[in-house]
C-alpha positions as a Markdown table, in Angstrom:
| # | Residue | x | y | z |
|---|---|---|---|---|
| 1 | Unk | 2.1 | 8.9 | -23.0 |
| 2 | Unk | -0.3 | 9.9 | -20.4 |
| 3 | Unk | -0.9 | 8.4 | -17.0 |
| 4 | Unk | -3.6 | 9.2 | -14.9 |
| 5 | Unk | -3.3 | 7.9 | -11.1 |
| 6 | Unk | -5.7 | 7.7 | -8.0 |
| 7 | Unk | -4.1 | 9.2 | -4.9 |
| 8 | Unk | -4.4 | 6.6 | -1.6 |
| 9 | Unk | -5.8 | 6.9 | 1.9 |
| 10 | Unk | -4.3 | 10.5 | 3.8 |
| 11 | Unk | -4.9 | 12.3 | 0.9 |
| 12 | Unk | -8.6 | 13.8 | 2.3 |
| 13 | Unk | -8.7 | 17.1 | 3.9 |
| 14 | Unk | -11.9 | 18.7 | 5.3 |
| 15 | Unk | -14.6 | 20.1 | 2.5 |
| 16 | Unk | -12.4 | 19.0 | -0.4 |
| 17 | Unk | -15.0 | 17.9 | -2.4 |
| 18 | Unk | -17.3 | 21.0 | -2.0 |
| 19 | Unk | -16.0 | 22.9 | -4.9 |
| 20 | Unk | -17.0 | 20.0 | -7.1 |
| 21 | Unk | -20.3 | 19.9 | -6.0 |
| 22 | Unk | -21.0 | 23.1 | -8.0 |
| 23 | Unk | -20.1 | 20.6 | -12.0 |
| 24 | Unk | -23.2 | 19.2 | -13.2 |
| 25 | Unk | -24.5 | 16.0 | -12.5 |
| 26 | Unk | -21.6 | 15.4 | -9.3 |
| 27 | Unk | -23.9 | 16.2 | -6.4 |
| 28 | Unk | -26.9 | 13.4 | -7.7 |
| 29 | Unk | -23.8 | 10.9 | -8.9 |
| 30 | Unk | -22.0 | 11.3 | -5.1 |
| 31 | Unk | -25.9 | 11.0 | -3.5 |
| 32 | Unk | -26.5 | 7.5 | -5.6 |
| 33 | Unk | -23.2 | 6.6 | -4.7 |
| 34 | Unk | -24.5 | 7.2 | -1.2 |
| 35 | Unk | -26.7 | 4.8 | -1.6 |
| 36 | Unk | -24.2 | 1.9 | -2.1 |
| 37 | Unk | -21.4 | 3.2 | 0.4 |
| 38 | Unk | -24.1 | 3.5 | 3.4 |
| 39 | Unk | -22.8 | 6.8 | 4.0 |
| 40 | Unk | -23.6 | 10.4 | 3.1 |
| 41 | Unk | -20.4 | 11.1 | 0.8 |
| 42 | Unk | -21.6 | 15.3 | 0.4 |
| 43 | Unk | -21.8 | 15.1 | 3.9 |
| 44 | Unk | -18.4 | 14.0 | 4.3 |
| 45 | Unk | -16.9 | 15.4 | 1.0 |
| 46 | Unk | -18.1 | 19.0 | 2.4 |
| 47 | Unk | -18.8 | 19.8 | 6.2 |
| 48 | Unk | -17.3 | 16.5 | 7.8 |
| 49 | Unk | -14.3 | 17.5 | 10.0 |
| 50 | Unk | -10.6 | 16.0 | 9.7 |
| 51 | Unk | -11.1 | 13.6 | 12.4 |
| 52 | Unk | -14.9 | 12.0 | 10.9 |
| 53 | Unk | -12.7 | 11.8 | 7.3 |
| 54 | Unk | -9.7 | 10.2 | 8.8 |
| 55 | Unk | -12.3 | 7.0 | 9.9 |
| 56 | Unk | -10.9 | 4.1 | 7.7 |
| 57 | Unk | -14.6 | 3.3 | 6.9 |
| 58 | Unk | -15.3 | 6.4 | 6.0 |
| 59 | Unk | -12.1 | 8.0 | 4.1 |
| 60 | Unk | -11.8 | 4.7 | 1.8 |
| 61 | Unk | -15.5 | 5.2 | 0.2 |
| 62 | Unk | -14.9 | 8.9 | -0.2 |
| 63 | Unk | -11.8 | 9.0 | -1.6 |
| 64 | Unk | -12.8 | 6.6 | -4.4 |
| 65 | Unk | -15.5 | 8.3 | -5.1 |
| 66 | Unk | -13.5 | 11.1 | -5.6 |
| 67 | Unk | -11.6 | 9.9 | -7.5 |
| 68 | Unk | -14.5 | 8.9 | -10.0 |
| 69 | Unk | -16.2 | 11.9 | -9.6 |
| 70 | Unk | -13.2 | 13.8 | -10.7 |
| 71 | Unk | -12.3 | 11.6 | -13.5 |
| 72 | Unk | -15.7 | 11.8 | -15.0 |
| 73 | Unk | -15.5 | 15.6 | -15.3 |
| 74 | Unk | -12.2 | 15.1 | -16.8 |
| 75 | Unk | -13.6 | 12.7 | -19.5 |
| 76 | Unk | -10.0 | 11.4 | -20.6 |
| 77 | Unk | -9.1 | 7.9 | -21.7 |
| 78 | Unk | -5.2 | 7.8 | -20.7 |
| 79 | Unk | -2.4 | 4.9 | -21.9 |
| 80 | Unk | -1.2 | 4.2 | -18.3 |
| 81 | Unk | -3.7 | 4.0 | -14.6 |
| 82 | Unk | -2.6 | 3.4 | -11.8 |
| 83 | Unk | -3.9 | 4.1 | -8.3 |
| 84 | Unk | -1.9 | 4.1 | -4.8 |
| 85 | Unk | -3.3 | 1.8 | -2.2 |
| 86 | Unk | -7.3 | 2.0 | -2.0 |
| 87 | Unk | -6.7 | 4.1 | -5.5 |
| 88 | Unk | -6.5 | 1.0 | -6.8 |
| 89 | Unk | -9.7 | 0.4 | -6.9 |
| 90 | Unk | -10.5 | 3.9 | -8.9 |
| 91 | Unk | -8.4 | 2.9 | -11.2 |
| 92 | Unk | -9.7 | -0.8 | -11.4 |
| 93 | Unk | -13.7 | 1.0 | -12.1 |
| 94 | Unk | -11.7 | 3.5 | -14.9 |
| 95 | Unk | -9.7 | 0.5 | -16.5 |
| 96 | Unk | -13.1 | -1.3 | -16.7 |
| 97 | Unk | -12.4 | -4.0 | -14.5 |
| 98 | Unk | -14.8 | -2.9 | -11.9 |
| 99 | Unk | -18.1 | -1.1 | -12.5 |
| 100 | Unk | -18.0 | 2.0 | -10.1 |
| 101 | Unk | -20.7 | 0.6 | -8.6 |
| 102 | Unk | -19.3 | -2.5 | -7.7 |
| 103 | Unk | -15.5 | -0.9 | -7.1 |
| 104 | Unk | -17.1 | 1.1 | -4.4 |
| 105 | Unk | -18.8 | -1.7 | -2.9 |
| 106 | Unk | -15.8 | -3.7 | -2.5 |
| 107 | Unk | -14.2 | -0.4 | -1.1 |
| 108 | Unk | -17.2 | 0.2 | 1.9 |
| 109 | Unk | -15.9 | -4.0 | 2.7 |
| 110 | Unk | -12.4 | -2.9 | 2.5 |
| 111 | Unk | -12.7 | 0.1 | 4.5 |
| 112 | Unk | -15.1 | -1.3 | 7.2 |
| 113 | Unk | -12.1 | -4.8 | 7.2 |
| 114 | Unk | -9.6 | -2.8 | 7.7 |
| 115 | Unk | -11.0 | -0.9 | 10.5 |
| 116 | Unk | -12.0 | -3.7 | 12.7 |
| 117 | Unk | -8.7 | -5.4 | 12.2 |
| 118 | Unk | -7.2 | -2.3 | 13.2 |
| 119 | Unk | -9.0 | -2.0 | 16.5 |
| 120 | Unk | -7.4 | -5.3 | 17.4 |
| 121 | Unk | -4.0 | -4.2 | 18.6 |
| 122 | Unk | -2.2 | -0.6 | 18.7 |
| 123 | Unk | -0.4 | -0.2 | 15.5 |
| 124 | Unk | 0.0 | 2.7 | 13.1 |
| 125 | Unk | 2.4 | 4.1 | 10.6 |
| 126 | Unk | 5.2 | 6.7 | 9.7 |
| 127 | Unk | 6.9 | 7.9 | 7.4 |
| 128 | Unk | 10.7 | 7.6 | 6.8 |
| 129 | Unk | 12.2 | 10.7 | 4.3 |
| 130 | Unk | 15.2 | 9.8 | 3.3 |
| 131 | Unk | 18.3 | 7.6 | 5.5 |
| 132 | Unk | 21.3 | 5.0 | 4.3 |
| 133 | Unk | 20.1 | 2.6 | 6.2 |
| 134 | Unk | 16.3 | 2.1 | 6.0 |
| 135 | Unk | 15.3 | -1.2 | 5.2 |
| 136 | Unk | 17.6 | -2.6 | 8.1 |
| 137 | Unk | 16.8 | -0.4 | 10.9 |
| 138 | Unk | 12.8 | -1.2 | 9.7 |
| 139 | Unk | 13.9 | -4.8 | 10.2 |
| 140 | Unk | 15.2 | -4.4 | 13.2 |
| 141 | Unk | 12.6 | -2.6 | 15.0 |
| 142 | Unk | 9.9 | -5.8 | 13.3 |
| 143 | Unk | 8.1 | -2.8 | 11.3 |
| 144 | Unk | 6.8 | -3.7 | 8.1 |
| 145 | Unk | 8.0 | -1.3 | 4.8 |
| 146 | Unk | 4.3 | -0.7 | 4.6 |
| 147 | Unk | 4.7 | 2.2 | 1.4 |
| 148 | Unk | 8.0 | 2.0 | -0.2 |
| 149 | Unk | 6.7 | 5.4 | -2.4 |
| 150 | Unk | 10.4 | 5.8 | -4.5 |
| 151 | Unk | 11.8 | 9.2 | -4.1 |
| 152 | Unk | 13.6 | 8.7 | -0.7 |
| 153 | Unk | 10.2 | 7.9 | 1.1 |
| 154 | Unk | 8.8 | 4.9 | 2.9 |
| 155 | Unk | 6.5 | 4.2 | 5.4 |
| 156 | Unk | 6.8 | 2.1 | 8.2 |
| 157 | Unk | 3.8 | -0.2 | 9.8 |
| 158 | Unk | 3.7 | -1.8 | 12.9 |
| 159 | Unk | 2.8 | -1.5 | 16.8 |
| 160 | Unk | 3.0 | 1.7 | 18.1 |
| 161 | Unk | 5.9 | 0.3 | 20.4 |
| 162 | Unk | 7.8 | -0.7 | 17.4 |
| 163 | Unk | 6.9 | 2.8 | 15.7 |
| 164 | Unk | 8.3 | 4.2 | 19.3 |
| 165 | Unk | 11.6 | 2.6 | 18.8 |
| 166 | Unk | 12.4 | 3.4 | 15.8 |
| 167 | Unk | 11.8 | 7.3 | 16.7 |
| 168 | Unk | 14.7 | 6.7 | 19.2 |
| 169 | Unk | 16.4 | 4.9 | 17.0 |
| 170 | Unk | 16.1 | 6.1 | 14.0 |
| 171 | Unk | 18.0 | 5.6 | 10.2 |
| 172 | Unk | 20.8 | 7.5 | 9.7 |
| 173 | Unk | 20.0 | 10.7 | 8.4 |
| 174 | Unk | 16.2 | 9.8 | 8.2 |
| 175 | Unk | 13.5 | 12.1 | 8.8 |
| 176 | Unk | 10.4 | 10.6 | 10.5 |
| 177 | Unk | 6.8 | 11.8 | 10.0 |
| 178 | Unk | 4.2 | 10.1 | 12.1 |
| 179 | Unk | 1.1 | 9.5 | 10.2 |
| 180 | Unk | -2.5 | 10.3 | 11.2 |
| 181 | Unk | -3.5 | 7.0 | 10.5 |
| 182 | Unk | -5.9 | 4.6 | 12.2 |
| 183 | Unk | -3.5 | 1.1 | 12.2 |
| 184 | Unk | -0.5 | -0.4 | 10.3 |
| 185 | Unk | -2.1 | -0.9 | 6.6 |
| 186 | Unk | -0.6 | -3.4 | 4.2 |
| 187 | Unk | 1.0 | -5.2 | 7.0 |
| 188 | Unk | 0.4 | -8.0 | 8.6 |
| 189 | Unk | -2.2 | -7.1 | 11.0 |
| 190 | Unk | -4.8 | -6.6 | 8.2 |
| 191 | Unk | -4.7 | -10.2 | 7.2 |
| 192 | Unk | -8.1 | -10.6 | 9.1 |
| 193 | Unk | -9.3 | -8.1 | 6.7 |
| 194 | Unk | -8.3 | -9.9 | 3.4 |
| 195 | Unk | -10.5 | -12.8 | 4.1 |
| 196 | Unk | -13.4 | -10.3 | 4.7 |
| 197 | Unk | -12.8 | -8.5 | 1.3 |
| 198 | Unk | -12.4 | -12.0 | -0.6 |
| 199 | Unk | -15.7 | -13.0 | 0.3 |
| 200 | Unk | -17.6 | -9.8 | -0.3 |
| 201 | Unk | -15.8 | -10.0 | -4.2 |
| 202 | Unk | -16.7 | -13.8 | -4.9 |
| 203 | Unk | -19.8 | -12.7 | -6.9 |
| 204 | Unk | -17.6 | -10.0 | -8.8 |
| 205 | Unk | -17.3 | -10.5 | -12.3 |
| 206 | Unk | -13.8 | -8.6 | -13.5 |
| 207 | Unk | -13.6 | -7.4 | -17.3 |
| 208 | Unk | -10.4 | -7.7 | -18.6 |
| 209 | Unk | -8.7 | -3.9 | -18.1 |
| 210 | Unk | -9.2 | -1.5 | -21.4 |
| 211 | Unk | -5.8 | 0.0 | -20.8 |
| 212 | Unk | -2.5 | -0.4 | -19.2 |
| 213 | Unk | -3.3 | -1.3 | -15.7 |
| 214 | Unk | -0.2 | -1.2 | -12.6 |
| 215 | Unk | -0.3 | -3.2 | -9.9 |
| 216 | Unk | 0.7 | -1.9 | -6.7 |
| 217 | Unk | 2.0 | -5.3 | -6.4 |
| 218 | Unk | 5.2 | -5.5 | -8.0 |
| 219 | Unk | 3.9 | -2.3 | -10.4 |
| 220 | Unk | 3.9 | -4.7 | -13.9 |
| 221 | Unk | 1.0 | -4.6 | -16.1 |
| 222 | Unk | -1.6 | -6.8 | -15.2 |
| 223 | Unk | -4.0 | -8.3 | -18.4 |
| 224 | Unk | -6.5 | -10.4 | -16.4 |
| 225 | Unk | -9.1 | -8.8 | -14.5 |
| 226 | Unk | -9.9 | -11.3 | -12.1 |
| 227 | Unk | -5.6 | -11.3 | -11.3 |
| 228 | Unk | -6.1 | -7.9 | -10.6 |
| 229 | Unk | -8.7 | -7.7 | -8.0 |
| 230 | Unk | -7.0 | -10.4 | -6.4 |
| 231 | Unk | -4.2 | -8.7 | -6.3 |
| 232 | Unk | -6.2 | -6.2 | -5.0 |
| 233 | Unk | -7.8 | -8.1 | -2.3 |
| 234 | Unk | -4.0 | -9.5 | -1.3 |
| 235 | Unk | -3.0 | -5.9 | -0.8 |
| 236 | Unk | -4.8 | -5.1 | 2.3 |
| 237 | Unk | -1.8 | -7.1 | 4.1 |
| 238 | Unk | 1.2 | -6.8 | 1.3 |
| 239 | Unk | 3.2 | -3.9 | 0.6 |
| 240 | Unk | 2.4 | -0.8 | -1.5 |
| 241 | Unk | 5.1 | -0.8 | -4.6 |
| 242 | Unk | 4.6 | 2.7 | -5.9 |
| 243 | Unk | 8.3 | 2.9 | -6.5 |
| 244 | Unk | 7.7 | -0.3 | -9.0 |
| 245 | Unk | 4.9 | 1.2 | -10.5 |
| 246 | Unk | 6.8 | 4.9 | -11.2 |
| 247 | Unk | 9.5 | 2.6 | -12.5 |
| 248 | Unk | 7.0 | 0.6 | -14.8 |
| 249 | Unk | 5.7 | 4.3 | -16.1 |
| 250 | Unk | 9.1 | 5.6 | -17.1 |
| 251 | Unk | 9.9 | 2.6 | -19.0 |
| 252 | Unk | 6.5 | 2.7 | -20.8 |
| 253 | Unk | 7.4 | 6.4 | -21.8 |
| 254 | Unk | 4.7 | 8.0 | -19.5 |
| 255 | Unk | 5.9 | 12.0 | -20.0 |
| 256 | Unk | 2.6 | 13.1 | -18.6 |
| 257 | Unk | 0.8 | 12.7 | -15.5 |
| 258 | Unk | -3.2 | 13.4 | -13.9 |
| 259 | Unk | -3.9 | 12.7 | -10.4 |
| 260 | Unk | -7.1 | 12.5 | -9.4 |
| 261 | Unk | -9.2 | 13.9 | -6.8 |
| 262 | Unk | -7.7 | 15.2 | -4.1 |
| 263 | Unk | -4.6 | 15.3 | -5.9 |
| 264 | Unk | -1.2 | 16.4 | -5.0 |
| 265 | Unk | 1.0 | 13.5 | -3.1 |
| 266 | Unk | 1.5 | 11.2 | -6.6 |
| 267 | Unk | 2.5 | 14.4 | -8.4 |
| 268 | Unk | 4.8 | 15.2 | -5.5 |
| 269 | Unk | 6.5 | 11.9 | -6.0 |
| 270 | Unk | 6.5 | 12.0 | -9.1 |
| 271 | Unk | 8.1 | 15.7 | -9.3 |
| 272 | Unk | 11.0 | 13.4 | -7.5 |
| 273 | Unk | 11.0 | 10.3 | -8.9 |
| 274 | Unk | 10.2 | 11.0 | -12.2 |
| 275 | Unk | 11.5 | 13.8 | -13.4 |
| 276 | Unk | 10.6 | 15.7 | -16.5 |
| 277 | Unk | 7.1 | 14.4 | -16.4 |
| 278 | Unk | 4.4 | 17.1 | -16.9 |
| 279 | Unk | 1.7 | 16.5 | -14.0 |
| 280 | Unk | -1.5 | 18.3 | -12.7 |
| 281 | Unk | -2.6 | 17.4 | -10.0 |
| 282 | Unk | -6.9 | 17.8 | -9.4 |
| 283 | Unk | -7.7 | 19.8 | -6.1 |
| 284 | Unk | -10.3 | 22.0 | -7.9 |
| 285 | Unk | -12.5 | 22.3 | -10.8 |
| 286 | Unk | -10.1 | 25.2 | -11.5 |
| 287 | Unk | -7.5 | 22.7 | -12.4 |
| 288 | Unk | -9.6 | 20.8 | -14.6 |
| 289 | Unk | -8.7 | 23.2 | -17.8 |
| 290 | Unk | -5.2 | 22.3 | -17.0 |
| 291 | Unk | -5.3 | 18.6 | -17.3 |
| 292 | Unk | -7.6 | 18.5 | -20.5 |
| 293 | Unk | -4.4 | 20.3 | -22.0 |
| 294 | Unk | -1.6 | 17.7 | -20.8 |
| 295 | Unk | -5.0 | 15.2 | -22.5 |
| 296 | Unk | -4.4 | 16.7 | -26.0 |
């Protein structure tokens, strides 16, 4: 049973999309794309710099369209999709739900939401490898599991005084990775963002998904379109369930695994969390040949 998943904001890295640039048909797709986002995706896909890509409003549009770009090239109809955070809504436009026209112009909403209501107050994120105690040191520092990715790893949310306490007071035997990211997402300080994102998806139409769809939610199977961009638009403040949803997949019977443009941190957790699953994971069109075998 194949799976193919949509890697989350953090995943972008300077000029990862110019090797894909060089398929047919990608650079006039991204440029119409363009078009919908308000922003010059090649230009940020190619020559953009890791501090103009790590822009909320900007990495949310891009890594979508990414994601499309790169499962269009593919051209594989999987059992199982699934997509982490703002790779939900990838997976939503692959599913059928969504159009990718209209998935990425919910994602410019989301990305420009979630922005603003991080400007309000200083908050950010980071991540917590491993420790016995987790969930109650997070508690007690007010941080919000933000990412509870399976595989020993979660990621806390909250003020960066909160995020500052915890680093001197850490879980036991935790390792802690700040993140380089602009607020504390799916916490509580983006509910002025969810209102935002409601509105701009009131016109939205949702097809019922094609295939198995995960929610990040609580990572069941959702049947209803319309539930699932809700559940969508609830996200932007709710916790990210990927442990659920790796769960979900082994109990379906998933044994193999694409991630999609720029790929590599679901297949990591997956190496970890479910093991024995065969995953590529798309960087470049190089892999491409890889994951059309693990399609057969």
């Amino acid at each position: 049973m194949l799976v193919i998943v949509a890697p989350g904001q953090g995943a972008q890295t300077p000029g990862f999309l110019a090797p894909w640039l060089e398929l047919p048909g990608v650079t006039e797709r991204l440029s119409a794309w363009s078009e919908i986002v308000e922003l010059d995706l090649v230009h940020f896909g190619t020559v953009a710099d890791a501090d103009e890509i790590r822009d909320t409003a900007v990495a949310q549009p891009l890594l979508v369209a990414a994601s499309l770009a790169a499962a269009q090239a593919l051209g594989a109809t999987p059992d199982v999709l699934a997509g982490h955070s703002v790779g939900e809504f990838a997976a939503a436009a692959l599913a059928g739900v969504l159009t990718p026209e209209q998935a990425l112009a919910l994602v410019r909403e989301r990305g420009r939401a979630m922005a603003e209501a991080a400007s309000v107050t200083q908050t950010g994120m980071t991540a917590v490898l491993g420790g016995t105690d987790v969930l109650e040191t997070l508690d007690k520092h007010g941080l919000t599991p933000a990412n509870n990715n399976g595989a020993g790893q979660i990621v806390a949310g909250g003020t960066l005084d909160q995020l500052a306490a915890l680093k001197e007071e850490p879980p036991t035997r935790a390792r802690l990775i700040p993140l380089s990211v602009a607020g504390a997402f799916h916490t509580v300080h983006m509910a002025p963002a969810v209102e935002r994102l409601r509105a701009a998806a009131a016109e939205t139409q949702p097809g019922d998904p094609a295939v198995t769809l995960l929610s990040n939610s609580d990572g069941q199977a959702v049947a209803s379109g319309a539930e699932f961009v809700e559940r969508m638009i609830n996200q932007v403040s709710n916790p990210v369930r990927w442990d659920l949803c790796m769960e979900t997949m082994a109990s379906l019977g998933v044994d193999r695994m694409i991630e999609l443009l720029p790929g590599g941190t679901l297949t990591g957790l997956a190496k970890r969390g479910l093991r024995g699953v065969q995953t590529v994971a798309l960087k470049t069109p190089d892999d491409l040949d890889a994951a059309k075998e693990l399609v057969k």
